[in-house]
N, C-alpha and C positions, 0 to 999 in steps of 0.2 A: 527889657532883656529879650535876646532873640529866642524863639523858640526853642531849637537847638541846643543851648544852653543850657534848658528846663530838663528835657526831654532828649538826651542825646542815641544817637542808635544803637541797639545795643551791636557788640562785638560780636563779630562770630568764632565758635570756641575752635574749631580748623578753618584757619584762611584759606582760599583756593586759588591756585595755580594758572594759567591758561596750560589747557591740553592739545594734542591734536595726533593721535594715533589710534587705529584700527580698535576695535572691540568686539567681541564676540557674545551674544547672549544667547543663552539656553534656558527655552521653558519649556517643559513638557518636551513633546516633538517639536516646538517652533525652534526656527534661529534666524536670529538677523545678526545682520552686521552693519555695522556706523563709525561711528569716529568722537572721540572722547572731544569735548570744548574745553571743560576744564576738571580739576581733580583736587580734590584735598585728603585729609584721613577719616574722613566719614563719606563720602561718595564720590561720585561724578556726575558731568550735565555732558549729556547726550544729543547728538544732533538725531531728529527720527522726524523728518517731514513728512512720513507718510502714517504718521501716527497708529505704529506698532504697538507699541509699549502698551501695557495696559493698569491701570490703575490695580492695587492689591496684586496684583502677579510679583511672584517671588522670581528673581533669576538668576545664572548660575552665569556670573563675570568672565571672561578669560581674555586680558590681555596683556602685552609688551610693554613695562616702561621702556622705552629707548636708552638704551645701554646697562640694559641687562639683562643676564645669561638666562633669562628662564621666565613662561608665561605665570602674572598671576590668577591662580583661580579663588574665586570671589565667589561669594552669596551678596545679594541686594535687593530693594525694591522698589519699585517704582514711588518716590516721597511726591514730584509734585511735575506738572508741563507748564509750561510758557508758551503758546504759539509751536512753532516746530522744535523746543529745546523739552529734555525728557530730563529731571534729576531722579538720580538713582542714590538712593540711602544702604552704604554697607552693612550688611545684619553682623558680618564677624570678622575678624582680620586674626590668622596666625600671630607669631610673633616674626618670621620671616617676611611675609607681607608687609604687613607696620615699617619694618626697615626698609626695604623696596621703597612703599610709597614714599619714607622721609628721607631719601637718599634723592629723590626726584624733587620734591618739595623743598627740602632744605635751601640749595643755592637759590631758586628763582625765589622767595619770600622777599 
């Protein structure tokens, strides 16, 4: 019996989307700016090759889905890098944000 079979992956409980729009992070006085790879209802993976981001730093989200009316602002933290990709873990979502994201989320699944 194949591996696989035994042991299969586990699922992940928000699937992720491919992203690709602007991002704004604020920590303290720092702000960068990047561009979203991809996005689910619990974070995003961040493009950051100059390796900003810093592990445990809390930061303050602010971006566009594409086609719609209005920036979300977000809390997150930095969960884990890859090489030059950054994922950021959302610590809260409104109830307005949650819609945002599954309005963006819904068709591409």
């Amino acid at each position: 019996m194949p591996h696989d079979a035994l042991f299969p992956s586990p699922q992940r409980e928000h699937p992720r989307v491919p992203a690709d729009f602007v991002v704004k992070l604020l920590s303290g006085t720092r702000s960068v700016l990047t561009r979203a790879l991809d996005v689910s209802l619990a974070g995003l993976a961040l493009h950051d090759p100059a390796g900003e981001l810093r592990a445990g730093d809390a930061y303050r989200v602010a971006l566009r889905i594409p086609g719609e009316s209005r920036d979300l602002q977000l809390r997150a933290r930095l969960a884990r890098r890859t090489g030059d990709t950054a994922a950021l873990a959302f610590s809260s979502l409104d109830w307005d944000d949650l819609f945002t994201l599954a309005r963006y989320l819904s068709p591409r699944l």
